[in-house]
CHARMM-style PDB file with segment names, atoms N, HN, CA, C and O in Angstrom:
ATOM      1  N   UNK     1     149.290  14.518  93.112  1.00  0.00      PROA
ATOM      2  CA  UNK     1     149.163  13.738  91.905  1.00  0.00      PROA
ATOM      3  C   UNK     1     150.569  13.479  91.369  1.00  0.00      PROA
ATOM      4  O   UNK     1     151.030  14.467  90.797  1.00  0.00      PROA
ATOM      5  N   UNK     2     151.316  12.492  91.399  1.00  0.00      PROA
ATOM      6  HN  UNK     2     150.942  11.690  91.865  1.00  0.00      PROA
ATOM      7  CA  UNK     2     152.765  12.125  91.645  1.00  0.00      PROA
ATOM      8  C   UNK     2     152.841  12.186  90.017  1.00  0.00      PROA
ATOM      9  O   UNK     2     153.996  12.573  89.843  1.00  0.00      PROA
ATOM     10  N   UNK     3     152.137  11.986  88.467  1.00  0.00      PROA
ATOM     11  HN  UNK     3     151.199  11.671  88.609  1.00  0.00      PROA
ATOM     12  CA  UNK     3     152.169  11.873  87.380  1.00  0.00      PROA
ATOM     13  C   UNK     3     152.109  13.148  86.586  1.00  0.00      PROA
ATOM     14  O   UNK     3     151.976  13.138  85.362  1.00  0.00      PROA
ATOM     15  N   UNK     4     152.198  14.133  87.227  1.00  0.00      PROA
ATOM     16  HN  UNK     4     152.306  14.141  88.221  1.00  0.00      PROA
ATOM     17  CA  UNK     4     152.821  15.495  86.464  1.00  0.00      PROA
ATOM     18  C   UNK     4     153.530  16.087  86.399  1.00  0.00      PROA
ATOM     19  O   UNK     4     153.778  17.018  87.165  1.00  0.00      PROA
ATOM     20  N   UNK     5     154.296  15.655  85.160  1.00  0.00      PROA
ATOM     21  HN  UNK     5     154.095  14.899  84.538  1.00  0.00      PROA
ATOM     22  CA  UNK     5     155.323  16.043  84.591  1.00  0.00      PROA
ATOM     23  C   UNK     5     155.359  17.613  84.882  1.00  0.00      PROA
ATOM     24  O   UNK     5     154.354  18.320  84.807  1.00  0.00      PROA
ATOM     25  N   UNK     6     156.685  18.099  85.237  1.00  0.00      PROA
ATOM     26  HN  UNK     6     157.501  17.525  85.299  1.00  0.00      PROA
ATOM     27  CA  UNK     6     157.250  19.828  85.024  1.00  0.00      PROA
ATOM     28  C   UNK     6     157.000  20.490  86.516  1.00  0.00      PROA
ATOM     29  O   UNK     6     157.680  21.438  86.909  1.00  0.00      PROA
ATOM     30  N   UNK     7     155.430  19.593  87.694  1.00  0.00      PROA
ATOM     31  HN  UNK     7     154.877  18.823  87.374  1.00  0.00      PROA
ATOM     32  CA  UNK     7     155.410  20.677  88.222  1.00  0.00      PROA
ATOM     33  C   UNK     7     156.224  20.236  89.857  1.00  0.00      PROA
ATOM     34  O   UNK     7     156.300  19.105  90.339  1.00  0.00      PROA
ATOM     35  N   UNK     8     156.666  21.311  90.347  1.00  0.00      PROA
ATOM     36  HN  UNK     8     156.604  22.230  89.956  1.00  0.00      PROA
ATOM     37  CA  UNK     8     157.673  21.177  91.518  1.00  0.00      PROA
ATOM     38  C   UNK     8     156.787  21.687  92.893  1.00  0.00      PROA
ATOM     39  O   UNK     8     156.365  22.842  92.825  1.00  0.00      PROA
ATOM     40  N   UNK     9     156.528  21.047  93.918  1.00  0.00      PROA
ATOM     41  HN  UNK     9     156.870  20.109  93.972  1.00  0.00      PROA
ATOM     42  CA  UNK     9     156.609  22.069  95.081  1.00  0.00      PROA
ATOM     43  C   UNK     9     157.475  22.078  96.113  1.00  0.00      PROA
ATOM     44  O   UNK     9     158.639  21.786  95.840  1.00  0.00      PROA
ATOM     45  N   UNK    10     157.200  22.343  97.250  1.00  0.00      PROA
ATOM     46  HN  UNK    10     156.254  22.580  97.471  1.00  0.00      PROA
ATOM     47  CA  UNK    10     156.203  22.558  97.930  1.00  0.00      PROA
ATOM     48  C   UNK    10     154.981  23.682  97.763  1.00  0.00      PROA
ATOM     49  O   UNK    10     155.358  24.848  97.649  1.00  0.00      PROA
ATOM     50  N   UNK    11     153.637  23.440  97.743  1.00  0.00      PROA
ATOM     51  HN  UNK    11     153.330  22.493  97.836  1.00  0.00      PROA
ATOM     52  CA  UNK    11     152.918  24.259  98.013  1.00  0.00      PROA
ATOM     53  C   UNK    11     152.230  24.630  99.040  1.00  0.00      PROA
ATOM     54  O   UNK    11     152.178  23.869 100.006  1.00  0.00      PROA
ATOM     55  N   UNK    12     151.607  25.771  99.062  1.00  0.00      PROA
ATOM     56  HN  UNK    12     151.650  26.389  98.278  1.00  0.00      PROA
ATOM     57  CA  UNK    12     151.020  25.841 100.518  1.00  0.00      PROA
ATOM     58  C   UNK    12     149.598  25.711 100.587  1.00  0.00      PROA
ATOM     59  O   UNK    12     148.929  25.643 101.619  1.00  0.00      PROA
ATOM     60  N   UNK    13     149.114  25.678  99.184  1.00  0.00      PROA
ATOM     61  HN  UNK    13     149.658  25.733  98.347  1.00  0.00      PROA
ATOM     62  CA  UNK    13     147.563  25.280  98.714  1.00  0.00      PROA
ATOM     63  C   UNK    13     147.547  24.557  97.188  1.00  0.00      PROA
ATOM     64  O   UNK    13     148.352  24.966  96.350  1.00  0.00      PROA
ATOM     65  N   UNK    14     146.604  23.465  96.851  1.00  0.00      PROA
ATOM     66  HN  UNK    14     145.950  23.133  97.531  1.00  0.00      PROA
ATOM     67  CA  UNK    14     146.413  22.753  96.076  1.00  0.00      PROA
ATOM     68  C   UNK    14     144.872  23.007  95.849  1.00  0.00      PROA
ATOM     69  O   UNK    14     144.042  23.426  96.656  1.00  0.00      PROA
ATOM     70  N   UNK    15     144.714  22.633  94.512  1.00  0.00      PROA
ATOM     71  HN  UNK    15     145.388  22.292  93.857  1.00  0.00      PROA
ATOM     72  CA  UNK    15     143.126  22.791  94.729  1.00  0.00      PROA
ATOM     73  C   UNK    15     143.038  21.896  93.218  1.00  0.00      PROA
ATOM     74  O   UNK    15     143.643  22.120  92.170  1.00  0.00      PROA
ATOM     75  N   UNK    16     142.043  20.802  93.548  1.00  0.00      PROA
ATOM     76  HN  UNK    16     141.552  20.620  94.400  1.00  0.00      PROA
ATOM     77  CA  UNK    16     141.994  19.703  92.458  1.00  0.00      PROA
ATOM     78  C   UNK    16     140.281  20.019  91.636  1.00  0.00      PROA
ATOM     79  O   UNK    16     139.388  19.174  91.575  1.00  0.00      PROA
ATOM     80  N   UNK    17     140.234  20.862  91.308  1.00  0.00      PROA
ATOM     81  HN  UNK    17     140.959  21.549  91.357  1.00  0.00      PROA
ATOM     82  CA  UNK    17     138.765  21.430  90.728  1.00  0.00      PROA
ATOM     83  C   UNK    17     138.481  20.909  88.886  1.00  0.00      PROA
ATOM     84  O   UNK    17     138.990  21.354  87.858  1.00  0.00      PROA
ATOM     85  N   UNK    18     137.591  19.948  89.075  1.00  0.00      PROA
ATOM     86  HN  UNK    18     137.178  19.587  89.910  1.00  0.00      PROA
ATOM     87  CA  UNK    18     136.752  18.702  88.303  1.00  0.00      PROA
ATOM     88  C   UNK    18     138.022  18.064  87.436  1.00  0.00      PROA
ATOM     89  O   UNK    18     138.170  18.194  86.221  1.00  0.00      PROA
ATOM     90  N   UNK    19     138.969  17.292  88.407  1.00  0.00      PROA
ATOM     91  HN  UNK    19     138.849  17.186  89.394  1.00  0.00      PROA
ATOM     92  CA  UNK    19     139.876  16.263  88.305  1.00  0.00      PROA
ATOM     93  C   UNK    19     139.547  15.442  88.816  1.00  0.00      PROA
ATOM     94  O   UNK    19     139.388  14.487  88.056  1.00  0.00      PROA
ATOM     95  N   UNK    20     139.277  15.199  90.010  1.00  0.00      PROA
ATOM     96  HN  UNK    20     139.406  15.974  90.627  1.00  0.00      PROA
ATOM     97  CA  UNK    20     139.330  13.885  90.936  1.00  0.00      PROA
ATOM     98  C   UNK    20     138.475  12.901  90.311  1.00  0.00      PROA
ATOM     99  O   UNK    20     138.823  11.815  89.847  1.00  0.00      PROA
ATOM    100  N   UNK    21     136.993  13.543  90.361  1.00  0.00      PROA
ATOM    101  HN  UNK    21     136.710  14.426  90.738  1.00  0.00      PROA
ATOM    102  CA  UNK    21     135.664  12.845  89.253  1.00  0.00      PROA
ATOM    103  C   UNK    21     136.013  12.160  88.111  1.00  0.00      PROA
ATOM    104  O   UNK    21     135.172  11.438  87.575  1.00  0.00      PROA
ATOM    105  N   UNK    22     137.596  12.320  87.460  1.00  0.00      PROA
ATOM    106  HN  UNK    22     138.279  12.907  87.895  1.00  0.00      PROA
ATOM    107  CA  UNK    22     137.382  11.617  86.155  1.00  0.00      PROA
ATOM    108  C   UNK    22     138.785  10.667  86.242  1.00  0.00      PROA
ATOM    109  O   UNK    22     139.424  10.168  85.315  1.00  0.00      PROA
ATOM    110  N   UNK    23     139.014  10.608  87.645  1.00  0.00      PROA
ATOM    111  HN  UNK    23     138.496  11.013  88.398  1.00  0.00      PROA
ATOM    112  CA  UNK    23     140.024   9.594  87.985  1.00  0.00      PROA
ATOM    113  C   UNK    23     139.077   8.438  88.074  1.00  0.00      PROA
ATOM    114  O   UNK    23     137.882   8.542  88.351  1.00  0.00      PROA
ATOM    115  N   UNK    24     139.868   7.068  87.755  1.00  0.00      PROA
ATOM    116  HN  UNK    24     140.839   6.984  87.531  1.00  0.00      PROA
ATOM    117  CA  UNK    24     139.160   6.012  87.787  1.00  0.00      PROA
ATOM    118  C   UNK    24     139.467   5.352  89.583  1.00  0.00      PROA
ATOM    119  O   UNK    24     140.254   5.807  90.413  1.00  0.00      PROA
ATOM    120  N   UNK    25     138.706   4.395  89.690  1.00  0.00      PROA
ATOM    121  HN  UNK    25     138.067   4.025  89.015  1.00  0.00      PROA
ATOM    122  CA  UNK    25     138.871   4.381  91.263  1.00  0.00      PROA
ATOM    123  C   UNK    25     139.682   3.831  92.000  1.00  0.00      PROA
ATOM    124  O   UNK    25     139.759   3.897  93.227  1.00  0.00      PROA
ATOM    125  N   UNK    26     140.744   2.885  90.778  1.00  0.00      PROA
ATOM    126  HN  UNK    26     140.682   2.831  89.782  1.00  0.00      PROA
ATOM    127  CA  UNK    26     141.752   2.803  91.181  1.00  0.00      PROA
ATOM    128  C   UNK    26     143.154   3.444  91.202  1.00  0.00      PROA
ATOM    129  O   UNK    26     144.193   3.108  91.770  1.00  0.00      PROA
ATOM    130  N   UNK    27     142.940   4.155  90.647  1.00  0.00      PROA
ATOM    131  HN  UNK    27     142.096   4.428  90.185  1.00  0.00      PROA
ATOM    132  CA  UNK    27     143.693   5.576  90.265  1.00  0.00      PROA
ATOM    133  C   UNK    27     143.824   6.714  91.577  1.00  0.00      PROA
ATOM    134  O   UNK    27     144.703   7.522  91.877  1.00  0.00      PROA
ATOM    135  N   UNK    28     142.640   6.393  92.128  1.00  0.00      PROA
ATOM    136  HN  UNK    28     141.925   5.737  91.884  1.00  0.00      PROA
ATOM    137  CA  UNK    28     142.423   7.758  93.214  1.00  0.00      PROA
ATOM    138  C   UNK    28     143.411   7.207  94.352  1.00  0.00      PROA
ATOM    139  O   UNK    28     144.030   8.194  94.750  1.00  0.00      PROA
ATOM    140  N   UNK    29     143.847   6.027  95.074  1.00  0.00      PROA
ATOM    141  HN  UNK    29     143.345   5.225  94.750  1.00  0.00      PROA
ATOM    142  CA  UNK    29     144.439   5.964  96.070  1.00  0.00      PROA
ATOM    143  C   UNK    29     145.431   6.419  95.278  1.00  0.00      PROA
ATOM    144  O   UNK    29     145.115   7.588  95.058  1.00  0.00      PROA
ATOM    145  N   UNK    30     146.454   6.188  94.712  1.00  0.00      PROA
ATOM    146  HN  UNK    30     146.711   5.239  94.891  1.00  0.00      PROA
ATOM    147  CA  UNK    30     147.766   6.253  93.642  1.00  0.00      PROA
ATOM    148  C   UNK    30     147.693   7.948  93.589  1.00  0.00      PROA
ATOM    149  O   UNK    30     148.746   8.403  94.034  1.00  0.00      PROA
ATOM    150  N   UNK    31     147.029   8.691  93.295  1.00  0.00      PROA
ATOM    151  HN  UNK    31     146.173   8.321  92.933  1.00  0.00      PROA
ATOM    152  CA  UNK    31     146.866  10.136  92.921  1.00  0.00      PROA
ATOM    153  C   UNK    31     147.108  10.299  94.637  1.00  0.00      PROA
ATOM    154  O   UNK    31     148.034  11.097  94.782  1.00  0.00      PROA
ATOM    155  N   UNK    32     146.676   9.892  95.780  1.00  0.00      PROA
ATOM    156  HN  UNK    32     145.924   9.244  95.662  1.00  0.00      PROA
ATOM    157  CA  UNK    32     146.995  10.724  97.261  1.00  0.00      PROA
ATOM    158  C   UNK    32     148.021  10.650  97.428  1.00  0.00      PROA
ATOM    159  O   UNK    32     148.371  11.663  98.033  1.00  0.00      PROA
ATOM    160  N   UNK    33     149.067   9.822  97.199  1.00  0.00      PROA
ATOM    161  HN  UNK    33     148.783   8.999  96.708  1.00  0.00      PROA
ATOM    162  CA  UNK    33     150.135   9.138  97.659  1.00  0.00      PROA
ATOM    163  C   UNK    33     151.072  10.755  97.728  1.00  0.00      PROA
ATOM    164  O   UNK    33     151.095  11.701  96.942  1.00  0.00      PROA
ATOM    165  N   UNK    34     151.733  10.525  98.969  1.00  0.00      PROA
ATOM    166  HN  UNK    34     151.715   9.756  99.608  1.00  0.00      PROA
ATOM    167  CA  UNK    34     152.729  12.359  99.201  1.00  0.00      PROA
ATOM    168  C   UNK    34     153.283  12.351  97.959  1.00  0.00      PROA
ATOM    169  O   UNK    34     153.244  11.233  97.447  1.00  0.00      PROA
ATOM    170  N   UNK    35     153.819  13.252  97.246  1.00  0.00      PROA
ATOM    171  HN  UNK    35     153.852  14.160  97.663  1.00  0.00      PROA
ATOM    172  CA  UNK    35     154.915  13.016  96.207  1.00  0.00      PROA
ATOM    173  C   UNK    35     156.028  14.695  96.924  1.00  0.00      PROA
ATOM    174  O   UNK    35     157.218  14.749  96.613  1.00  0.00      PROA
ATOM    175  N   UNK    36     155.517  15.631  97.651  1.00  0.00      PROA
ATOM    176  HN  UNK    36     154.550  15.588  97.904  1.00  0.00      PROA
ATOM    177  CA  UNK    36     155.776  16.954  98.095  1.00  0.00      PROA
ATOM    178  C   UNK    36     155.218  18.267  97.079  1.00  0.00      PROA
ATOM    179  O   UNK    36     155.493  19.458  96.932  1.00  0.00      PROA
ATOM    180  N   UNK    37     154.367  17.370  96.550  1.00  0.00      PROA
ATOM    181  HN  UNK    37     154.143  16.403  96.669  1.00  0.00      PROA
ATOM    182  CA  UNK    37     153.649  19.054  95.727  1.00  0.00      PROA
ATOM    183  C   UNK    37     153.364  19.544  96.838  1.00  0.00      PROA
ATOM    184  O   UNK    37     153.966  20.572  97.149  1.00  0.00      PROA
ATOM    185  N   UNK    38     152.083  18.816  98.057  1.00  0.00      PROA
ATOM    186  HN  UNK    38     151.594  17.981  97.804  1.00  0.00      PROA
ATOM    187  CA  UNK    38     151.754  19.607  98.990  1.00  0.00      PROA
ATOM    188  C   UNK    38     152.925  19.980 100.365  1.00  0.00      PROA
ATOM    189  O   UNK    38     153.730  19.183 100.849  1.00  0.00      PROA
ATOM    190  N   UNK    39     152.673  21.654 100.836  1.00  0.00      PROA
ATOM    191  HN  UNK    39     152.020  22.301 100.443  1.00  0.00      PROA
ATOM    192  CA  UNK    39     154.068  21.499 101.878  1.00  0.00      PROA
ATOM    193  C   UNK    39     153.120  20.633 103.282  1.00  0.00      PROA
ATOM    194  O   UNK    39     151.980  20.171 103.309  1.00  0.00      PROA
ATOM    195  N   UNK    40     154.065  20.693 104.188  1.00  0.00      PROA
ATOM    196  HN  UNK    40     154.992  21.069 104.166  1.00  0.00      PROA
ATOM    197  CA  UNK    40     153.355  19.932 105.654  1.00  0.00      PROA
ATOM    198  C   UNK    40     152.518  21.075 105.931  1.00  0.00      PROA
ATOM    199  O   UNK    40     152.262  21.435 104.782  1.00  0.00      PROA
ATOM    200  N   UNK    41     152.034  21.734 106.551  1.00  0.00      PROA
ATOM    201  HN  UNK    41     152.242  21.442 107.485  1.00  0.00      PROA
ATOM    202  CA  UNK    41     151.231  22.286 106.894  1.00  0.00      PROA
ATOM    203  C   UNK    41     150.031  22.568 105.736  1.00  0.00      PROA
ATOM    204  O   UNK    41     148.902  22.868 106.125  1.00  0.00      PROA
ATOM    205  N   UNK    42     150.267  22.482 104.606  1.00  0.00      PROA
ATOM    206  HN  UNK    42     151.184  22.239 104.290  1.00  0.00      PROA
ATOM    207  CA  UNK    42     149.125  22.674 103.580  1.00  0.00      PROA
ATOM    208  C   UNK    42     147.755  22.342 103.331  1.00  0.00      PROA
ATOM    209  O   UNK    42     147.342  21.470 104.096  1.00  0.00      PROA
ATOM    210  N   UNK    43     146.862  22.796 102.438  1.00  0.00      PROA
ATOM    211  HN  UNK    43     147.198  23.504 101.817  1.00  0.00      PROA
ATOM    212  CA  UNK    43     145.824  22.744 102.605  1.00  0.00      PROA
ATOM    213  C   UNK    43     145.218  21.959 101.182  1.00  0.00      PROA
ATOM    214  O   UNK    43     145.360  22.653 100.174  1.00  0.00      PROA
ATOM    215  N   UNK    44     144.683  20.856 100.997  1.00  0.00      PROA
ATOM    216  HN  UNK    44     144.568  20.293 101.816  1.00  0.00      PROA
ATOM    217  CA  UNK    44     144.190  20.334  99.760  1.00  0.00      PROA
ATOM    218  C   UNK    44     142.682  20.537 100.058  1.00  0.00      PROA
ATOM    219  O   UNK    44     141.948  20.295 101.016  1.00  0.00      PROA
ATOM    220  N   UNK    45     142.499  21.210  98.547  1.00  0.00      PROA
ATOM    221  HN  UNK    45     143.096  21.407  97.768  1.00  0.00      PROA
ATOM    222  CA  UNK    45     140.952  21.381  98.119  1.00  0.00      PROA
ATOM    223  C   UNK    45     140.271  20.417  97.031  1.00  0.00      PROA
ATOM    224  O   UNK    45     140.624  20.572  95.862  1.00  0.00      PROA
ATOM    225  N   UNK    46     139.532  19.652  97.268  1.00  0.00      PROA
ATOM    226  HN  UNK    46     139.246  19.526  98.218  1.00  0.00      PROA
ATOM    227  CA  UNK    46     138.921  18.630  96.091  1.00  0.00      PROA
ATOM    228  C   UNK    46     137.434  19.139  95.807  1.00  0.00      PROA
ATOM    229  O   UNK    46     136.803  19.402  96.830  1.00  0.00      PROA
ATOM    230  N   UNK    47     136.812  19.310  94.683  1.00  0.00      PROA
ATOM    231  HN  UNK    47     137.325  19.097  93.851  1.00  0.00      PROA
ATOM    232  CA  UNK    47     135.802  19.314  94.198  1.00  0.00      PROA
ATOM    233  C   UNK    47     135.126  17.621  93.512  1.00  0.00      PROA
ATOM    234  O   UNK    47     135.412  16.795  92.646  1.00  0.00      PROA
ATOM    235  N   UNK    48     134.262  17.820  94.409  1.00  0.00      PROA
ATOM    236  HN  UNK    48     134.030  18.491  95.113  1.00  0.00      PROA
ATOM    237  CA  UNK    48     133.348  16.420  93.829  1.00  0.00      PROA
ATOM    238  C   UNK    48     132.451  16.593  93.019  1.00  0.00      PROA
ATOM    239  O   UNK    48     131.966  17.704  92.804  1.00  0.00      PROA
ATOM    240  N   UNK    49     132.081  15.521  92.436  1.00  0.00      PROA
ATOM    241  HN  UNK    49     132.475  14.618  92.611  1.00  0.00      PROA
ATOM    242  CA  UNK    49     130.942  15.539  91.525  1.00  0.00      PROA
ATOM    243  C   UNK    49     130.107  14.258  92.240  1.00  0.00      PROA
ATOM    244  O   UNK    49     130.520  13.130  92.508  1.00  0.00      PROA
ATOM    245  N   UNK    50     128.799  14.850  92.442  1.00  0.00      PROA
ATOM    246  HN  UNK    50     128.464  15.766  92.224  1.00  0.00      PROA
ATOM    247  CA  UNK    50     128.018  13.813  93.013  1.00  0.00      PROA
ATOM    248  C   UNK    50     127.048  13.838  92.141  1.00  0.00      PROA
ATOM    249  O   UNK    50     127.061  14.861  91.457  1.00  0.00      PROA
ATOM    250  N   UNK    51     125.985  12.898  91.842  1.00  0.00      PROA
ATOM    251  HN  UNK    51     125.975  12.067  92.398  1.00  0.00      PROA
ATOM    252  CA  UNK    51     124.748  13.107  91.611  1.00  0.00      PROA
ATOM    253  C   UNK    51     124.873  12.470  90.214  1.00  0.00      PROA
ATOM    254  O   UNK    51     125.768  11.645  90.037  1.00  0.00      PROA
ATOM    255  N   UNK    52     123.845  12.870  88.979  1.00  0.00      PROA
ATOM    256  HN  UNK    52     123.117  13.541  89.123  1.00  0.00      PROA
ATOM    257  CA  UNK    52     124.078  12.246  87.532  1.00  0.00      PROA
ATOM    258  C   UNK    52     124.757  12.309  87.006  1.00  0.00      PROA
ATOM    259  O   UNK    52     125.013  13.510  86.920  1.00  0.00      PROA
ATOM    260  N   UNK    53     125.517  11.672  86.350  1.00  0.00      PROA
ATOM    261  HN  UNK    53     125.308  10.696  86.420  1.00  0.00      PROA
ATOM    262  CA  UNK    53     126.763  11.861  85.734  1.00  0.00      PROA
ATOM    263  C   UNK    53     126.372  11.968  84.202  1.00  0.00      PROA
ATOM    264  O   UNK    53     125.504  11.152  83.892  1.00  0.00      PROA
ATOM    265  N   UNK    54     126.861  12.883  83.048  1.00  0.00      PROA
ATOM    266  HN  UNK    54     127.566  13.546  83.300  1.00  0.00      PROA
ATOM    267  CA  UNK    54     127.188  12.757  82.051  1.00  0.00      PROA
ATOM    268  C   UNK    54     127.374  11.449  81.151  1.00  0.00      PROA
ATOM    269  O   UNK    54     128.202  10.629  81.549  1.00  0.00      PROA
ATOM    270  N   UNK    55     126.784  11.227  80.157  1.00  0.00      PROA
ATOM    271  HN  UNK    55     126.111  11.893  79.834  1.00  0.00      PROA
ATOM    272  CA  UNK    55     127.418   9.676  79.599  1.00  0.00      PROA
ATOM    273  C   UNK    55     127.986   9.945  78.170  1.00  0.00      PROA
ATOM    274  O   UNK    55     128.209   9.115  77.288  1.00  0.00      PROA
ATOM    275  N   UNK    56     128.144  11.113  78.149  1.00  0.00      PROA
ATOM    276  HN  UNK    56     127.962  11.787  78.865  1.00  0.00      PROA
ATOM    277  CA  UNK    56     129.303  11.530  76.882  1.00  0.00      PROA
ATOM    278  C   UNK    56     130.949  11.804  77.279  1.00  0.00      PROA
ATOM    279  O   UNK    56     131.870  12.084  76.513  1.00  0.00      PROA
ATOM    280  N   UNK    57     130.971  11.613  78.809  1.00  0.00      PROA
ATOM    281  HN  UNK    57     130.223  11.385  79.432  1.00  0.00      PROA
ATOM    282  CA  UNK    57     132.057  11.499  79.128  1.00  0.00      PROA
ATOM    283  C   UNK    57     132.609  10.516  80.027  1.00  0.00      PROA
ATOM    284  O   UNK    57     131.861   9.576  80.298  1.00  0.00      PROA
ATOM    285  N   UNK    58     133.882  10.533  80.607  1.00  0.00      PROA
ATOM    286  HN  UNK    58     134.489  11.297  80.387  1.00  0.00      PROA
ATOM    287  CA  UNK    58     134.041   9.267  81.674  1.00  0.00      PROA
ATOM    288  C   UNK    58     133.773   9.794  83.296  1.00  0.00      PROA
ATOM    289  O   UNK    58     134.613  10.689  83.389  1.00  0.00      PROA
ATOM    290  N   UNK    59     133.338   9.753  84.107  1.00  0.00      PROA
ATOM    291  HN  UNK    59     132.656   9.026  84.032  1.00  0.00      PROA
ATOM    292  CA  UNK    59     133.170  10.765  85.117  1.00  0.00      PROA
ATOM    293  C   UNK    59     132.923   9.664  86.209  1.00  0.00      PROA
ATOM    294  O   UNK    59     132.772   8.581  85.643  1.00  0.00      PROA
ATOM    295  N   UNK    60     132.834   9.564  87.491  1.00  0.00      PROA
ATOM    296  HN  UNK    60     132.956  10.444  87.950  1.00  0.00      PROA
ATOM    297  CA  UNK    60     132.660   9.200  88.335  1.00  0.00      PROA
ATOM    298  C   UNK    60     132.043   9.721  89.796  1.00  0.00      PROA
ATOM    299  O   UNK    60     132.432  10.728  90.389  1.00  0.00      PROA
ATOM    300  N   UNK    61     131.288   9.066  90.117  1.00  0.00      PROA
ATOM    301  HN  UNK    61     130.973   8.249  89.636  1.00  0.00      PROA
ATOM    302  CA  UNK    61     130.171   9.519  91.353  1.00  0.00      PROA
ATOM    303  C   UNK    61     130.968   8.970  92.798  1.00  0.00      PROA
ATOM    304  O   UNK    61     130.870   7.882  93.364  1.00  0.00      PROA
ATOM    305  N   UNK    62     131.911  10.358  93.197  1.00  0.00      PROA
ATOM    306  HN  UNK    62     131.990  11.243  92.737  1.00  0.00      PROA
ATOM    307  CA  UNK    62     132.710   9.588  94.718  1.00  0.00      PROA
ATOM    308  C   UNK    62     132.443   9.954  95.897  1.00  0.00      PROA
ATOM    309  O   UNK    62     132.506  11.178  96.019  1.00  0.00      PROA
ATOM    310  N   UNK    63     132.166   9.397  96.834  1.00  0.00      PROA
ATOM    311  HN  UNK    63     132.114   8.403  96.735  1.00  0.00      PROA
ATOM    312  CA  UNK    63     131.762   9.870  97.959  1.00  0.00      PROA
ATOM    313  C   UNK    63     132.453  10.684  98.512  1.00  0.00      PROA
ATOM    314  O   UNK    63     133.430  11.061  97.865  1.00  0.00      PROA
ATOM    315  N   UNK    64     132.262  11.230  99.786  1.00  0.00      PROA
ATOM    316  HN  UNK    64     131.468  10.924 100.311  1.00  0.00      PROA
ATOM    317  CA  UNK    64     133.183  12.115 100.445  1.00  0.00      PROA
ATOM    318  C   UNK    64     134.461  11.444 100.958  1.00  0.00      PROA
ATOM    319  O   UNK    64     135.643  11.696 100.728  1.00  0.00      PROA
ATOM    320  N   UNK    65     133.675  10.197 101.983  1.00  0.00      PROA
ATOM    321  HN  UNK    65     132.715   9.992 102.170  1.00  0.00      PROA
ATOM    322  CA  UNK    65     134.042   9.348 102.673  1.00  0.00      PROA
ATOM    323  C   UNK    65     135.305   8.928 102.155  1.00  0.00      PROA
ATOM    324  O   UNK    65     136.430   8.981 102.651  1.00  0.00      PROA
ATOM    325  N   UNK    66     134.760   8.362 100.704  1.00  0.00      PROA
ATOM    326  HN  UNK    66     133.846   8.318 100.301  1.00  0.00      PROA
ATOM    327  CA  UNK    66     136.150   7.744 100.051  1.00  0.00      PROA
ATOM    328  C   UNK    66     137.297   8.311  99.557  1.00  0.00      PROA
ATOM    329  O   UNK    66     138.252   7.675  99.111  1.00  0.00      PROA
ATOM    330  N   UNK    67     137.178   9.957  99.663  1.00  0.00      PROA
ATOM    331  HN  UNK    67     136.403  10.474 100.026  1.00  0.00      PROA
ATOM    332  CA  UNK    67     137.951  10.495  99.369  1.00  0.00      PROA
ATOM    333  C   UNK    67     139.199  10.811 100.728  1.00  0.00      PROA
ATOM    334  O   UNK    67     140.416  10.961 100.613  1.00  0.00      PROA
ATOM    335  N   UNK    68     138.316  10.834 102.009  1.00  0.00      PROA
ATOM    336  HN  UNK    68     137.328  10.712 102.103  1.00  0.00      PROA
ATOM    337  CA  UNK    68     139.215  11.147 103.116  1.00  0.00      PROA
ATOM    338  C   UNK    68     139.403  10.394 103.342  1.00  0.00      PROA
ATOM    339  O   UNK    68     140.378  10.645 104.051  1.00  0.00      PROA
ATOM    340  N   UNK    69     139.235   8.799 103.390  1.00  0.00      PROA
ATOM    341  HN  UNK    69     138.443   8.595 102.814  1.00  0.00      PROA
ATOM    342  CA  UNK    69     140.023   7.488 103.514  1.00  0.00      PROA
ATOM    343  C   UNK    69     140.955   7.053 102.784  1.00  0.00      PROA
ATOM    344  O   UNK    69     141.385   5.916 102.975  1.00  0.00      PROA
ATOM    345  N   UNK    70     141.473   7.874 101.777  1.00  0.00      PROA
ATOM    346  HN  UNK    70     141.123   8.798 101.622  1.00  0.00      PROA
ATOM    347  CA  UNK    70     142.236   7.940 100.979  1.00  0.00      PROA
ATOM    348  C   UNK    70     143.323   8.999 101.248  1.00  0.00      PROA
ATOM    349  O   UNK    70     144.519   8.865 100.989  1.00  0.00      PROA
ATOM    350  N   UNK    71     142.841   9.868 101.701  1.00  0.00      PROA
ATOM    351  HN  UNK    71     141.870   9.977 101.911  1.00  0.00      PROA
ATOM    352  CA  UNK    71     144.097  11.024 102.845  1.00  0.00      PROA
ATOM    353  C   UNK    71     144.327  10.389 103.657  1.00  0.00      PROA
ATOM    354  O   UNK    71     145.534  10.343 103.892  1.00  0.00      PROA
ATOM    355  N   UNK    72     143.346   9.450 104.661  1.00  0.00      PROA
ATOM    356  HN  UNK    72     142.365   9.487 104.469  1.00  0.00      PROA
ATOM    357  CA  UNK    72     144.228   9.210 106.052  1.00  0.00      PROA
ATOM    358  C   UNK    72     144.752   8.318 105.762  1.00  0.00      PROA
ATOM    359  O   UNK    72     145.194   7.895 106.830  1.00  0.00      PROA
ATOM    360  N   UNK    73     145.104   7.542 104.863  1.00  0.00      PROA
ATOM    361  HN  UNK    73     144.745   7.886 103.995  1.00  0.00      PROA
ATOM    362  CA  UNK    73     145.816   6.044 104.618  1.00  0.00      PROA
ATOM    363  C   UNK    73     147.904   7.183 104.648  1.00  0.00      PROA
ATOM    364  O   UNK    73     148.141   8.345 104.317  1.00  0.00      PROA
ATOM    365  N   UNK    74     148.691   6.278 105.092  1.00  0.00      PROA
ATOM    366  HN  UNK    74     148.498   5.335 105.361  1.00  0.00      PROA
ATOM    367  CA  UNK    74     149.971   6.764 105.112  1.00  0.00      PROA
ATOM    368  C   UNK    74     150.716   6.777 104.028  1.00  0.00      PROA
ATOM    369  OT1 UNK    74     151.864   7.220 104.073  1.00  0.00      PROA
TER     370      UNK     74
END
């Protein structure tokens, strides 16, 4: 996520737990993009939200699919 301010890596694990869901969908390619939080060998963890969504908040229903087509892009 290249838009946070303060934090430095490399890491050797990431874990994006009920973030991704309230990215908008054009937002989500822009959020994969390398920035080096993650190191090369590392491991990214995403939590999805599938199913009904909340309407007191902004949330989004993303597939899996679209999430790893969004890693394999360069």
């Amino acid at each position: 996520m290249p838009e946070i301010p303060g934090v430095q890596g490399p890491y050797d694990l990431l874990l994006l737990s009920t973030v991704w869901m309230r990215l908008r969908p054009e937002e989500q390619p822009v959020a994969m993009r390398p920035t080096g939080l993650l190191a090369l060998l590392g491991l990214l963890l995403i939590t999805l939200r599938r199913g009904e969504l909340p309407v007191d908040r902004q949330m989004f229903d993303i597939p899996p699919e679209e999430v790893t087509g969004h890693g394999a892009r360069p």
